[in-house]
C-alpha positions, 0 to 999 in steps of 0.5 A: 692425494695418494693413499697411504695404503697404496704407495705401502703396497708398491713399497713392500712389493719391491721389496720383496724377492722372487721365489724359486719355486714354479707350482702347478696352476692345478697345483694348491697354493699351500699344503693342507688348502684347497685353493689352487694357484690358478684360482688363488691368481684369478681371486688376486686379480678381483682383489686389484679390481676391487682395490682400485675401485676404491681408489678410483671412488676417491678420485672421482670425488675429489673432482666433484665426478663422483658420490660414493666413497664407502669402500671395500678396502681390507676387506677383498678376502670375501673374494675366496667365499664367493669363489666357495659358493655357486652362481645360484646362491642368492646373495645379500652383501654389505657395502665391502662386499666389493671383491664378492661382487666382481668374484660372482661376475668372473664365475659367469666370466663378466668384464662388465663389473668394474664398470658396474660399481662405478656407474654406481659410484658416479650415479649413472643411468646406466647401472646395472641394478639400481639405474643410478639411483643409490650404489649398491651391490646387486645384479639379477642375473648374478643372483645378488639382491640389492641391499640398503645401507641401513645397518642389519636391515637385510639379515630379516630377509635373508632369513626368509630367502633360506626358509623359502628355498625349501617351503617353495619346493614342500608346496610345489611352486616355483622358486627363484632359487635351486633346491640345493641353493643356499643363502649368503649374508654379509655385514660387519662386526659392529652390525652384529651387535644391532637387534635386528641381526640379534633377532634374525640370527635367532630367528633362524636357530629357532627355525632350525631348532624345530627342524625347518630347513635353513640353509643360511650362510652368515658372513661376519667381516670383522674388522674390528671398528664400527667407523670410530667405535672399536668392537671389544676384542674377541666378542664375535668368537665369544657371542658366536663361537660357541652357539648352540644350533649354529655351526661356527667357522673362522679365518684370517680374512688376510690370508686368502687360503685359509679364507677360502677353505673356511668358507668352503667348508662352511658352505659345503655344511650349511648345503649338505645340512640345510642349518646356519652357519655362522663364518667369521673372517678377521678382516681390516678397515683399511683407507677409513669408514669412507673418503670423509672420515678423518681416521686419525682424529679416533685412531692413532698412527702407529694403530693405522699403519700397523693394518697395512702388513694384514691387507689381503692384497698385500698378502695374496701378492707375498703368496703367489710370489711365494707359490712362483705363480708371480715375481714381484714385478709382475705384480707391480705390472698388473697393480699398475695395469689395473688401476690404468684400466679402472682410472680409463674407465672411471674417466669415461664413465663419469661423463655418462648420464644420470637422472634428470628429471623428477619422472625418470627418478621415479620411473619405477614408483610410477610404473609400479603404481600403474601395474598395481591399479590395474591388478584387479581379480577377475572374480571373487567367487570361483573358488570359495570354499569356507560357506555360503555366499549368500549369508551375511557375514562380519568384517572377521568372518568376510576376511576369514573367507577371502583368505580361504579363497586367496589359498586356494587360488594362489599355491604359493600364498602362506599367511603366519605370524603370532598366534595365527595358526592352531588358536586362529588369531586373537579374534579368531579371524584366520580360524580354520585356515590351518585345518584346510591346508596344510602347517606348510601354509599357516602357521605361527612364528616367534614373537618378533615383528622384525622376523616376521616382515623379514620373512615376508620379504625373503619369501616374496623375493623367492617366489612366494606369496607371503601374508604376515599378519601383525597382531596390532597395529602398535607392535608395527612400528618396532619393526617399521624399518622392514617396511620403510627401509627394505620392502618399499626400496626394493622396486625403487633401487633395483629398477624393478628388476626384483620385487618382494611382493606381500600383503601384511595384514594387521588389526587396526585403530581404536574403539576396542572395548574390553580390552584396550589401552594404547598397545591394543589400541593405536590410532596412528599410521604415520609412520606408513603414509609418507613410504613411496609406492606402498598400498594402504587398504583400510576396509570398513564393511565386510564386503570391502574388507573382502574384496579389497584384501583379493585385490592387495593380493592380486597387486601383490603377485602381479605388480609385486606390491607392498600392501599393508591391509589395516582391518578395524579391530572394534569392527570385527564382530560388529553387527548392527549400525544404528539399532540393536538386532538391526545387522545393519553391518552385516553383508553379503560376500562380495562378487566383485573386487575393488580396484585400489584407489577408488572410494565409496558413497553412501548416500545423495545428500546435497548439504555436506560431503563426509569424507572418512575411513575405517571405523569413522564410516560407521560413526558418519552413517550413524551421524548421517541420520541424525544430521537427516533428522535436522534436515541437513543432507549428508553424504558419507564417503569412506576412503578406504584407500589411504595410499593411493587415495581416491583423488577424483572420487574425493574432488566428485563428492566434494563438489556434489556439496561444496561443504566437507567435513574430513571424518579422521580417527587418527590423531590431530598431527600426522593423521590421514586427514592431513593428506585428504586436506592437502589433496583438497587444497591442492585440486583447487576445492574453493568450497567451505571445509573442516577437520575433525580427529583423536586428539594429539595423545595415547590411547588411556585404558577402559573408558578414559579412551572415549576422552581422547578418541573422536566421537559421534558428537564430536562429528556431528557438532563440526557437521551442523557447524559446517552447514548452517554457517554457510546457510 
């Protein structure tokens, strides 16, 4: 079926009269503008591109060839703010930043862009960027980093990649990014309003504010409608236009010219004073939200019809026609010849292949994962710096000196987040860090998780080698999208082509006692266990919680993994294990790493295998005497790996003792020891077994915790249970 907008398009075009002007291709297009004519026809020609691809996108899935619809339509302004900035300006777009991805591609005079967007649309292997496996826009030689289609996701990122231009070159390490580069980040008017663009616009005023160099470009497409839900007339102009710390610069989205020269000009201020920018362009949504959305079931016709004189294509035709660069029938010629070329080419390309099978979907998940297994450090111990090997030492002390080492090895490692810097963490566990570097590798950020996983990610990206730290493990989840949505879909949906490596730590679980409840005090990682090709580290005893942090980071920089490090807060100064004075969770430094994936025994009993992590471990060896007391024999295995988990190492022990007992101090539903269960049941473990966890509930404050928690004699008694009913 024909689109409206494109029989108005070829209607007002003939209907139009040839100029009797002839500019000069040097010549500019309108007194008072920058944008010539040669470049005002080059950006009229990306416009078609863009339109057709559009078109074409409908066309192809009316006959069942195509999945992607969302179009750029309205939008193909952001042609002229590409053509304002450099090729070496890292990029993070929207999904109708169409005309800004085939405008960045003519810089380096590619032809291959219209073929690019449309192996997305049709899902085809041989896309550019994500390989068939979602369309987006990103290509890595075009410094465009793909993006998803979560709404404000990607503003948490592109903070970071303008902090890390200048912080890669103030610590001497090598950046993706020229030193007079500056980012860009589109969106749309209604994504404005969503809190993680709230955050991250303030997040970089408040960097700038303090005198970091931020040299952000925010591009704000507004449209007016966020798919069916107007956006108030006049609130960007009045939330934006007159921010303090944030330069504000507008146009017409319709009129090439005037959109050229504002973001020029916001380009040229945001490079020369490295601060944010905020550029607004009036735009409008044409052809609706995407090929399924009936716009006149919310909008009314004469609302619909009126945005068709505002459409820049439109537009940029009535200007070159009136500049005499073109008459009305060269337009309709080169309309016309545009489509001929996108629909030959959509014809083609929708006979290409795509993915078919589970393995060639998963390629990058499983190429990452074989990367990050064997990215283990040679040594632990060439370069410690922060005390005595030899001395044991807490799980906070052991963390503490790793990360000591882990700057000193790599230049280009930073650890920040809340509190981290001048007082050292809440439990004191990165004190001294600050001292033996340097503010430009330690320091502290605002209260906002979101801003501090986006700059982790913005800093990975770019060079760097990001260590957030997110105080407890609660505060995650208001920020779990920059895990789940961004930081683990970057591998997947660039075919690796771009990684974000990062090791996030945080201070983790239950048994905290002085100071608790369920903020301070939180016993669930469901929210991270089902995420595709994340590590999960979940150290016990010092030496582990030393070793395995130097390995998250080598997998981190090697492998560009994802790591979340959870470290047990109730172990962190913990000493002893059975007696008081006894020290008996104390040890020495570690001389050898730990490859991910991979558990360890206590013990040799025959009896009954353990199965457990985190502060559990402790719990099951103060069990384990007891259970030796009663004569029952037990083995203690502490996971520590929740993603990947230690499967052989798993099946081993079990059938050491054909009795296992799964040790889980998250809750009932959703815990890990769903996964170790699963795991058994799955290799074909055919002995006897048993769960224990918390309970389904938050965590209470002071002792009303211990109610809800697992406890020693929870384990014990499904322990000796599990023994002698098989005896």
């Amino acid at each position: 079926m024909a689109e409206p907008i494109d029989e108005y398009f070829t209607t007002a075009v003939s209907a139009m009269n040839a100029s009797e002007r002839r500019l000069g291709e040097d010549e500019a297009v309108r007194d008072g503008s920058s944008l010539t004519a040669r470049l005002c026809l080059a950006l009229f020609d990306v416009a078609l591109g863009s339109r057709h691809l559009d078109l074409a996108a409908r066309y192809l899935r009316s006959q069942g060839r195509g999945y992607y619809t969302i179009g750029s339509s309205g939008h193909e302004g952001n042609a002229a703010v590409a053509a304002a900035l450099r090729l070496t300006d890292p990029a993070l777009l929207h999904y109708r930043s169409g005309a800004f991805y085939l405008a960045r591609a003519a810089l380096v005079e590619d032809r291959e862009a219209l073929s690019d967007v449309l192996l997305g649309c049709v899902a085809a292997t041989d896309e550019p960027i994500a390989g068939g496996r979602h369309k987006v826009f990103g290509r890595h030689d075009l410094h465009i980093i793909p993006q998803t289609s979560t709404i404000a996701s990607h503003l948490p990122r592109a903070v970071g990649v303008a902090f890390s231009i200048a912080r890669a070159k103030k610590l001497g390490v090598a950046c993706a990014w020229p030193d007079d580069a500056i980012a860009v980040c589109s969106f749309g008017d209604a994504s404005v309003n969503h809190s993680t663009a709230v955050g991250a616009i303030n997040c970089a005023l408040h960097a700038s504010y303090q005198g970091v160099p931020m040299p952000l470009l925010f591009v704000c497409e507004d449209n007016g409608i966020g798919i069916s839900v107007p956006t108030p007339r006049g609130w960007i102009e009045q939330t934006y236009g007159n921010r303090d710390g944030l330069a504000y610069f507008a146009a017409d989205g319709s009129d090439l010219a005037a959109t050229f020269d504002a973001a020029a000009a916001a380009a040229h201020w945001v490079r020369t004073r490295r601060r944010p920018a905020f550029l607004h362009l009036s735009t409008v949504r044409l052809m609706a939200h995407a090929g399924s959305d009936y716009e006149p079931a919310y909008r009314r016709p004469d609302e619909i019809a009126a945005d068709y004189e505002r459409d820049p294509v439109l537009c940029t035709a009535r200007l070159l026609i009136d500049a005499g660069m073109l008459s009305p029938a060269d337009v309709l010629d080169r309309y016309e010849a545009k489509r001929a070329n996108v629909i030959e080419l959509a014809d083609q390309i929708s006979e290409l292949p795509q993915l078919d099978t589970a393995k060639a979907v998963m390629e990058p998940l499983s190429s990452a994962r074989d990367e990050v297994q064997e990215a283990v450090p040679a040594s632990l111990i060439a370069s410690v710096k922060s005390g005595d090997t030899g001395t044991p030492v807490t799980v906070a002390a052991a963390i503490n000196r790793a990360l000591h080492d882990i700057l000193d090895r790599y230049p280009e490692a930073m650890i920040f987040g809340e509190d981290v810097a001048r007082k050292g963490g809440v439990y004191g566990v990165t004190r001294g860090l600050l001292s033996a570097t340097s503010s430009a590798r330690v320091f502290d950020t605002l209260l906002d998780e979101q801003s501090i996983l986006g700059l982790a990610l913005g800093a990975g990206i770019s060079g760097l080698l990001p260590i957030p730290e997110i105080q407890y493990l609660a505060y995650l989840h208001n920020a779990a999208d920059q895990i789940r949505g961004e930081a683990a879909t970057l591998q997947f949906f660039s075919n690796r082509q771009y990684r974000n490596p990062m090791v996030v730590r945080v201070a983790a679980y239950g048994y905290q006692k002085g100071f608790g409840g369920h903020f301070h005090n939180d016993n669930s990682i469901a929210a991270l266990r089902d995420i595709p090709g994340v590590v999960i580290a979940s150290p016990a005893r010092p030496d582990d919680a030393a070793a395995m942090l130097h390995t998250c980071a080598a997998a981190a920089r090697q492998a560009g993994a994802v790591c979340l490090f959870l470290e047990p807060i109730a172990l962190y100064h913990t000493r002893d294990l059975y007696d008081e004075d006894d020290g008996g969770w104390l040890a020495t430094y570690p001389e050898t790493a730990v490859p991910v994936g991979r558990a360890r025994t206590y013990g040799e009993g025959s009896d009954l295998t353990i199965l457990t992590f985190g502060n559990g471990v402790r719990m099951s060896l103060r069990v384990a005497r007891r259970l030796a007391a009663a004569d029952i024999g037990a083995r203690v295995i502490d996971l520590r790996w929740l993603a990947p988990l230690p499967v052989e190492d798993i099946m081993r022990e079990a059938g050491e003792t054909g009795r296992v007992l799964i040790v889980d101090e998250t809750r009932e539903t959703g815990g890990v020891g769903e996964g170790v269960l699963a795991t058994l049941v799955k290799q074909g473990f055919a002995g006897r077994l048993d769960r224990v966890a918390a309970y389904d509930s938050f965590i209470p404050l002071g002792d009303a915790a211990l109610q809800v928690l697992l406890s020693e004699d929870t384990i014990e008694a499904a322990a000796t249970k599990l023994v002698r009913a098989g005896a």
